[in-house]
Structures are given as structure tokens and as C-alpha cells.
C-alpha positions in Angstrom: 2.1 -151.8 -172.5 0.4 -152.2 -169.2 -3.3 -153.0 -169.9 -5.9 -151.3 -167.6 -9.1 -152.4 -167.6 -12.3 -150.5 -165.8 -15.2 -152.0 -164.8 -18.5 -150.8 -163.3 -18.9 -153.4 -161.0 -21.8 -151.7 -159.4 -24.5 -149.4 -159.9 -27.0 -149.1 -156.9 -30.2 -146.8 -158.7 -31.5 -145.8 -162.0 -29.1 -143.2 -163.7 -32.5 -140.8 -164.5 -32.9 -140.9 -161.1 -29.1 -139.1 -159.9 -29.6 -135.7 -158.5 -26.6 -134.4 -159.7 -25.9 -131.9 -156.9 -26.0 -134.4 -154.1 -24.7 -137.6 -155.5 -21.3 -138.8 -156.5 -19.7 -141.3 -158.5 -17.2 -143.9 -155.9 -14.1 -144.7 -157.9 -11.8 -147.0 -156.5 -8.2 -148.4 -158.1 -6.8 -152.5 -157.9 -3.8 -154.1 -159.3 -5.5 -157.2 -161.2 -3.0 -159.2 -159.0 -3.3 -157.6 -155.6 -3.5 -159.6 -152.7 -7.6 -160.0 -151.5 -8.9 -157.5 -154.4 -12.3 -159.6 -154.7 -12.8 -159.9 -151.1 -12.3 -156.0 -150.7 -14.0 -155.2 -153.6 -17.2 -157.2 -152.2 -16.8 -156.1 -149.2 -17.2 -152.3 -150.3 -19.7 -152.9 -152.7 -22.0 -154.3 -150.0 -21.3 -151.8 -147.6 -23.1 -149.2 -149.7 -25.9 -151.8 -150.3 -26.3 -151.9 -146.4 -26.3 -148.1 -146.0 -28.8 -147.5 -148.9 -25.7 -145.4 -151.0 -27.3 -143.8 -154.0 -25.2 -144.0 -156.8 -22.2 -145.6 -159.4 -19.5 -147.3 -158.1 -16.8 -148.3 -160.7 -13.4 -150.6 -159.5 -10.8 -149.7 -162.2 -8.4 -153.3 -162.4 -5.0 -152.8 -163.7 -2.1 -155.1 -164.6 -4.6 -158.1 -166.3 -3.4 -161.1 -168.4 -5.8 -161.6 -171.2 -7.4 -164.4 -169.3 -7.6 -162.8 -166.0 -9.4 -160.0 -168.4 -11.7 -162.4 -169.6 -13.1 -163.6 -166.5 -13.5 -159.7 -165.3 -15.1 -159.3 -168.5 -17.7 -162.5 -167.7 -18.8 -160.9 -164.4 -19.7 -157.5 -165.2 -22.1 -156.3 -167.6 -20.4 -152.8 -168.2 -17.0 -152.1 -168.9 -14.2 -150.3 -170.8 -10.8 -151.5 -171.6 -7.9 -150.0 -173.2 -4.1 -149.9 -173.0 -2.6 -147.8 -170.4 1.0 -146.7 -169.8 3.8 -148.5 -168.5 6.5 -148.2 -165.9 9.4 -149.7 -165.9 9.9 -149.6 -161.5 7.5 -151.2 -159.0 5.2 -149.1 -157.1 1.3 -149.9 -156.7 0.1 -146.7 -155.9 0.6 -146.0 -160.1 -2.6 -147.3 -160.8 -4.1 -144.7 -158.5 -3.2 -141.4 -160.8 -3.4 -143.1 -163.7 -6.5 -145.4 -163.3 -8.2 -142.6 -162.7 -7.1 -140.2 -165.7 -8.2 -143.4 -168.1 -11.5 -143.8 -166.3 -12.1 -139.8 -166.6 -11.1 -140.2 -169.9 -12.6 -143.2 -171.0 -15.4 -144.7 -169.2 -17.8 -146.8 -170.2 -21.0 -144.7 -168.9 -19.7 -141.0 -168.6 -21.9 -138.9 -166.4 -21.6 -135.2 -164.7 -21.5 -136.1 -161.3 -18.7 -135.3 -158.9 -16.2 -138.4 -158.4 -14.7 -139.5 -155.1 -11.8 -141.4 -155.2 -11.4 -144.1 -152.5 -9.0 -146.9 -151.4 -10.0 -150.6 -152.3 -9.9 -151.2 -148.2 -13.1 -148.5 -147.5 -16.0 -149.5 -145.7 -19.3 -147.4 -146.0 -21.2 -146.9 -142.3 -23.2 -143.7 -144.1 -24.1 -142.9 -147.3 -21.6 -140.1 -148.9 -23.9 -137.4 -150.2 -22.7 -133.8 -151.0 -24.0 -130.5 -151.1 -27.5 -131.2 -149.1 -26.9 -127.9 -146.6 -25.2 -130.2 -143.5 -22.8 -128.5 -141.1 -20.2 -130.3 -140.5 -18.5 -128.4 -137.3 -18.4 -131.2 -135.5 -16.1 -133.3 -137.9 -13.8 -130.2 -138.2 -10.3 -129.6 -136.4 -10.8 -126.4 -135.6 -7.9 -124.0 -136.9 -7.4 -119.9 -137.5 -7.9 -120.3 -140.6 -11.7 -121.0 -141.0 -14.6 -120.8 -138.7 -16.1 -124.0 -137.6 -19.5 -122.7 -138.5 -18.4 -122.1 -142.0 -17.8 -125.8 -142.6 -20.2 -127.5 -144.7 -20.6 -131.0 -147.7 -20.1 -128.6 -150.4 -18.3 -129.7 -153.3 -18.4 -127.0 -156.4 -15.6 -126.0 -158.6 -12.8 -125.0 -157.3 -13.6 -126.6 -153.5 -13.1 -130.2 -152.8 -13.7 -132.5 -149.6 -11.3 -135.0 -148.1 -10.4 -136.7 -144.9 -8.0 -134.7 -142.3 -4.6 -136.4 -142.9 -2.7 -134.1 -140.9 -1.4 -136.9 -138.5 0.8 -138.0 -141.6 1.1 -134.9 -144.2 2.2 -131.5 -145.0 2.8 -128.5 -142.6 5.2 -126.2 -144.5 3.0 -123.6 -144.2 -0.6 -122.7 -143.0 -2.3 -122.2 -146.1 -1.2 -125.7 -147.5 -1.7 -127.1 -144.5 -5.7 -126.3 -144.0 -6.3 -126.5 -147.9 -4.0 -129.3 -150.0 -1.2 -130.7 -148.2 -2.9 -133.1 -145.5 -5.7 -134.8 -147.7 -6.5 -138.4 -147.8 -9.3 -140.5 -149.3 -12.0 -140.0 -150.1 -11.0 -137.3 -152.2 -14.4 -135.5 -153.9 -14.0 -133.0 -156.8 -16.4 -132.0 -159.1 -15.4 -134.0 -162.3 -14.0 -130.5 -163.8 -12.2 -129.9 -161.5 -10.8 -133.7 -161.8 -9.8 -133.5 -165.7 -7.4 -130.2 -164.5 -5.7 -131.8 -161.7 -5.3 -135.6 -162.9 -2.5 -134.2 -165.4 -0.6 -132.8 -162.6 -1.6 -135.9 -160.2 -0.1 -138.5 -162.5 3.2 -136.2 -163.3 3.7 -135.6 -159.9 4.0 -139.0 -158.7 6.5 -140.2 -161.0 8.8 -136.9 -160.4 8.2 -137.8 -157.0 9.0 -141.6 -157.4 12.1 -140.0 -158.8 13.2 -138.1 -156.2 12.6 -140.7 -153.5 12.1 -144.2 -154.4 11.2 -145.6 -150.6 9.0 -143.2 -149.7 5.3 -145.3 -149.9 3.3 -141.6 -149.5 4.5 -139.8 -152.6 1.6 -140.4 -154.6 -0.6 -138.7 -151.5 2.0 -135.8 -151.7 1.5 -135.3 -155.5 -2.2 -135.5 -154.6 -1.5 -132.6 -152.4 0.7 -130.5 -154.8 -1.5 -131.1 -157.9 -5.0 -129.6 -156.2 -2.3 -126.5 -155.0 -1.0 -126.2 -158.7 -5.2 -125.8 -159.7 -6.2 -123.9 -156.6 -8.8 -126.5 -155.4 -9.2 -125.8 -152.1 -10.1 -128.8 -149.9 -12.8 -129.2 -146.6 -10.6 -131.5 -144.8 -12.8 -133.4 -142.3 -12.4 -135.7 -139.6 -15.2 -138.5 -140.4 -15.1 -139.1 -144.3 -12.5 -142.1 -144.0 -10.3 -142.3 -140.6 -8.0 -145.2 -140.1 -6.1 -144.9 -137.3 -8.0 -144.8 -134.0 -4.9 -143.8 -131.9 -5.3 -140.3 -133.4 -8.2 -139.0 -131.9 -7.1 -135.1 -132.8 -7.3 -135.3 -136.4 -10.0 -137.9 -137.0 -13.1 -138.7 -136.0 -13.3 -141.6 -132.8 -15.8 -140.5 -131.0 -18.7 -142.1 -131.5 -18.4 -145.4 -129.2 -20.2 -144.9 -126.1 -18.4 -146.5 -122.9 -21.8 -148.8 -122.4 -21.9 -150.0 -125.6 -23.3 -153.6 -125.8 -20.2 -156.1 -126.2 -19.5 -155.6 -130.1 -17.3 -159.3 -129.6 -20.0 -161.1 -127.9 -22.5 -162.1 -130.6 -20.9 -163.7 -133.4 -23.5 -162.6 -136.2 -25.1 -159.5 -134.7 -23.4 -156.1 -135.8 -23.5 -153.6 -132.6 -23.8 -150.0 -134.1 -22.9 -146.8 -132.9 -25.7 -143.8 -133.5 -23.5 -141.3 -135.3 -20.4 -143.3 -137.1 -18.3 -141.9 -139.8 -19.4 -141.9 -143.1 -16.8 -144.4 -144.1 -13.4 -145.9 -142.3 -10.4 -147.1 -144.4 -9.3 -149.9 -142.5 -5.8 -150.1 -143.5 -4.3 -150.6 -140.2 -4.6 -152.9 -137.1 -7.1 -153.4 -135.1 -7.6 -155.0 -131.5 -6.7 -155.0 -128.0 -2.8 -155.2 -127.7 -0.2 -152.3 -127.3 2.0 -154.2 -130.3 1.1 -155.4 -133.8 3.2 -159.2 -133.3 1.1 -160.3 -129.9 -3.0 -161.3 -130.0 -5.9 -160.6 -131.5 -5.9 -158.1 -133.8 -7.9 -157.8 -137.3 -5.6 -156.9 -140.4 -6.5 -157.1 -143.8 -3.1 -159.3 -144.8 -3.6 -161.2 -141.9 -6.5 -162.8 -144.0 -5.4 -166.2 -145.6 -5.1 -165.8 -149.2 -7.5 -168.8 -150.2 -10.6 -167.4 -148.0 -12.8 -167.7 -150.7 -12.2 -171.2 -151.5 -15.8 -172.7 -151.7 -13.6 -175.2 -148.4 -12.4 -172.9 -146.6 -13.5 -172.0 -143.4 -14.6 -168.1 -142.2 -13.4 -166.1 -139.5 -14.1 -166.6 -135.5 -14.5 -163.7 -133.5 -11.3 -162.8 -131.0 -12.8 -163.5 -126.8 -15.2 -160.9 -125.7 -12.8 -160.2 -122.9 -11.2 -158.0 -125.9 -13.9 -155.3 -124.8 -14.1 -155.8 -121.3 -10.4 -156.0 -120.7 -9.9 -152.6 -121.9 -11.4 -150.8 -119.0 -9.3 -153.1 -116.8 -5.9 -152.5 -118.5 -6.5 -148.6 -119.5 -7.9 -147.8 -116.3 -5.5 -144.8 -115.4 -5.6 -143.8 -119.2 -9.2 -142.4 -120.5 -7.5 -141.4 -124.0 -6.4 -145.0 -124.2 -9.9 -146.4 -123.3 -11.8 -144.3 -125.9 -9.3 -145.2 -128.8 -9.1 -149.1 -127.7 -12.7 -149.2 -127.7 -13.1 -148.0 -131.3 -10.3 -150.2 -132.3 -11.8 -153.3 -130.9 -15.3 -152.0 -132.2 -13.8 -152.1 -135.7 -12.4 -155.6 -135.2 -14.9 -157.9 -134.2 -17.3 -155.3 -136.7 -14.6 -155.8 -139.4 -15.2 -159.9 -138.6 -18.5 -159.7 -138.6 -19.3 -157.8 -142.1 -16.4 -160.3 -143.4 -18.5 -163.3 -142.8 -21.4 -161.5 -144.5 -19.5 -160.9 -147.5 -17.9 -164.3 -147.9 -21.2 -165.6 -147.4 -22.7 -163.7 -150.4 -19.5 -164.3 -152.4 -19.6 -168.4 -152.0 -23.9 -168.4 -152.2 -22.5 -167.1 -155.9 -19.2 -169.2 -156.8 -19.9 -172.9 -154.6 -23.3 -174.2 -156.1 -22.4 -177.6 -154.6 -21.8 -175.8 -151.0 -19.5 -174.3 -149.2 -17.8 -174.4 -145.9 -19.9 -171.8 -143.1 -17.6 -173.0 -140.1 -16.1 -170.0 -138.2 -12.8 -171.3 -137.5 -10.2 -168.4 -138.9 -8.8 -166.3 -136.0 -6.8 -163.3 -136.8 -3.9 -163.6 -134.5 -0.2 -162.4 -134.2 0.7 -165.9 -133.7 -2.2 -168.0 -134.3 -3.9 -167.5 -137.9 -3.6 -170.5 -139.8 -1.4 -170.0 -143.1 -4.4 -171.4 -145.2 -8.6 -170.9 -144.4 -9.1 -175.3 -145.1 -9.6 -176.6 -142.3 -6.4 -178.2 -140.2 -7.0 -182.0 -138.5 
């Protein structure tokens, strides 16, 4: 058997003091050996401490040897563990559906509250708060389907909230298409409507898995299918978790001014936007260049795996001529500028809030000290296959 253990690894307020209409429970899913799962893991965590989110935030850990259990086990003072299923094929996305069935099921401080499921690599820039009344038109690709007026935070029974998705998923017909098909993290159901579809979310992606074993979405697809098969009709909006900043139709990049200060110039200083999403899953690239295998560009398994080493050095922002190159080499191509500028944004931001968490993380492990030297560049060509530094 595959043993899953779920931890809370972070609870920001006093349970008595949840309004249960507004707030929801983040609920996010790691293999025990996945590559940078502390580093993400921090680096979510703190992001809601920066943006004042209200609420529980549990990491469920899958796929533990006893020992690796054990040390889990020492750093968090609530937590569940129990045996899970196992599969006898290779794909991560598993512990997705079925994390979150055992931690429905089985965790260690159950409450009523609506659960949004996340990714691991989710950053926080608001806090995510439901049903408080907000219209949302704005965040809304407008279809024939729904008035953008209509569109609102509310998550009750039988209506969900997720980000627009429809870039990669779905269109086989209208009706899936506005309501189930499309949907990506977060995804935010009221936790009855959660214990209905889980069943059908964990069946779904192993049939799936069965009828195409190299297709890396299928879990997203039995997502999909399983809220259809339950009738839970999803808001899908533009700013609860974009990731690519190329598709400018379906999420929300449009919140970096053109006179923005330098975000690459300072190397400590976060520059903020006024209205940024409420969260962005940086799963992709991010930088200047047209293609992934030339410059600067911030990817998450770019990142040398020994980073946290109490030795090894933190990252060094990319040139500022990142930013104010991109008015010079777009200049014919306005679309082009406004994504580039968010992508670039997200980099050197990306960068910056890294250093902050490996800060906090080595204050904690390296009581002897640690290594503060901004030396790691994120480069097609030039990051360093480990963070110690090089003579």
C-alpha cells in the first residue's frame, strides 16, 4: 500500500473566529518525493501570511517512507495519517483525486467550510474569500451564456468557482464549455458538494489514465466530467490562478501598467501592481525571450535541487534591461508588450519572494548560519547545476 500522510501545515486565525460563509479551507497535494516540495510549500504558506489570508491551509504528502514520515511528523503539530491506495503505473497527478478524498474523509481537524483545491506551485497576491457580495464582471470572458453582471464569489451547493481554463480544455459543446469542461485550480466547492464529486473525480482519472496513458491533463478532464456527472455548475473566472501570460483572452493580465517602476531593478523591493489576481500558478516560464532554451527566464525546475542547503547560495535577479528591453523589441506589437511585461513582472517578483522564503526557511534549519549571497541566476544556459558556490 501507498501511504498518504496529511498534514496541516498551517493555520493562519483562531478556528472560533472562521465565518463560515466567506472563508475557505486551501488544500493543496505533494508527492513526499517531488522535486522542491518544501520550497513550494513555504513559498505558499507565506504568501497568504503576506496578504493577511484568513483561514486553514492543509498540504496533504503522499508516497512517504517511514522516516521521511517521521520528520513530517516532527514539524507539524497537527496531522493525520493512514494508508491510501495503490497504483501500479506512474502518474503524479494520482495524489491529486485521491489526496483529497482521504483528507475529506479523514482529516485531522474537520470543519464546514468550503475547500479550494490548489496546485503546490500557487502564489497568493489577495486573499481568496467567497460569498462577500463582489462582482466579478471584470474577471469574466464574456459569453451568451451568462450576463457579465450576473457574475459574482458565490460558492453554495450546487455552484463552484474556478479559474477559466479554456486556452487548454473542453469545447464539445456550450453548456460544458461555460460550466465544467475548462476548469483549473483553484477549484472551490462547498465541502458537500466535494464528498459527491470526489468518488467520480478519483474514478475518472484512472478510466482516463486507461484510455490514454500520455496524455498529462486527464486528471483536469475527470475534474471536468465528475462536477458534470453532479451538476456543479462552475463560475469560471479569469484572475483566481492564471499561468500563462501569453493568453490574455482567457486570463486575467491586465493589471501591469506600462510605467510601472522597474520590477528587476531593486533586488529586495517587491514592485506591486494595484489590482493583481488573487493568486497565479506559476507553472510555466517566465522572462523576456521568444524561446524557453535562450536567457533569462524564471522556472520552477530551473531551481537547483539543493537550494536550501544552509551553503548554498540564493538567487540574483536577471538585468533590468529585461523590462526596458521589451518596449524596444515589441515595439510594433502592443499584445506582445502587455503580456511580456507581466511575464517579466512575475520573474524578477517570483525571484524576489524566493529569497524571502529561503531566508525564513534557513533562519529555521542553519542555526550556525547560512549562505545570503545572491549568486543563482535562472538561465537557459547559465544556472549552475548546484546553489554552492563555484570557485
Amino acid at each position: 500500500m501507498r501511504q498518504l500522510l496529511v498534514v496541516a501545515t498551517a493555520t493562519l486565525t483562531s478556528a472560533l473566529a472562521y465565518n463560515e460563509r466567506t472563508t475557505v479551507h486551501l488544500v493543496f497535494s505533494t508527492g513526499c518525493d517531488q522535486t522542491h516540495r518544501q520550497f513550494l510549500s513555504a513559498s505558499l504558506q507565506l504568501s497568504l501570511v503576506r496578504v493577511q489570508h484568513v483561514g486553514p491551509l492543509t498540504e496533504i504528502i503522499s508516497g512517504c517512507s517511514a522516516e521521511k514520515q517521521a520528520s513530517i511528523q516532527a514539524q507539524a503539530k497537527d496531522y493525520a495519517k493512514y494508508e491510501s491506495v495503490n497504483f501500479t503505473e506512474r502518474y503524479d497527478p494520482y495524489n491529486k483525486p485521491f489526496g483529497l478524498r482521504d483528507f475529506l474523509h479523514h482529516s485531522a481537524t474537520p470543519d464546514n467550510l468550503a475547500v479550494a483545491f490548489i496546485d503546490a506551485d500557487y502564489m497568493l497576491f489577495k486573499p481568496l474569500r467567497i460569498n462577500t457580495g463582489a462582482k466579478w464582471a471584470k474577471y469574466y470572458q464574456n459569453t451568451t451564456l451568462r450576463r457579465a453582471e450576473d457574475i459574482s464569489d458565490t460558492v453554495e451547493n450546487g455552484v463552484a468557482l474556478a479559474q477559466n481554463m479554456k486556452a487548454f480544455l473542453g469545447g464539445r459543446c456550450a453548456d460544458a464549455f461555460e460550466f465544467f469542461e475548462p476548469s483549473g485550480t483553484p477549484y472551490v466547492q462547498t465541502r458537500h458538494d466535494w464528498l459527491h464529486v470526489v468518488e467520480d473525480y478519483c474514478n475518472f482519472t484512472v478510466k482516463g489514465r486507461q484510455v490514454s496513458k500520455d496524455d498529462w491533463m486527464v486528471e483536469m478532464y475527470a475534474y471536468g466530467a465528475a462536477t458534470a456527472n453532479h451538476n456543479v455548475k462552475h463560475t469560471l473566472l479569469q484572475h483566481l490562478g492564471p499561468a500563462t501570460p501569453e493568453f490574455l483572452n482567457t486570463e486575467y493580465w491586465n493589471f501591469i501598467e506600462e510605467d510601472m517602476d522597474n520590477p528587476c531593478l531593486d533586488p529586495f523591493e517587491v514592485v506591486l501592481p494595484f489590482d493583481p489576481p488573487v493568486g497565479i500558478h506559476y507553472a510555466m516560464y517566465y522572462g523576456l525571450p521568444d524561446k524557453i532554451d535562450a536567457g533569462y527566464m524564471y522556472y520552477k525546475y530551473r531551481i537547483p535541487k539543493d537550494i536550501l542547503k544552509c551553503d548554498s547560495q540564493v538567487f540574483k535577479l536577471p538585468p533590468p534591461s529585461e523590462w526596458t528591453d521589451i518596449d524596444r523589441l515589441y515595439k510594433d506589437d502592443p499584445k506582445k508588450r502587455q503580456w511580456k511585461r507581466h511575464a517579466v513582472w512575475l520573474q524578477c517578483t517570483l525571484i524576489k519572494y524566493g529569497n524571502q522564503v529561503l531566508q525564513t526557511i534557513k533562519e529555521r534549519m542553519c542555526p550556525l548560519g547560512f549562505n545570503s549571497h545572491q549568486g543563482i541566476v535562472l538561465h537557459a544556459k547559465d544556472t549552475p547545476a548546484t546553489a554552492f558556490p563555484t570557485p
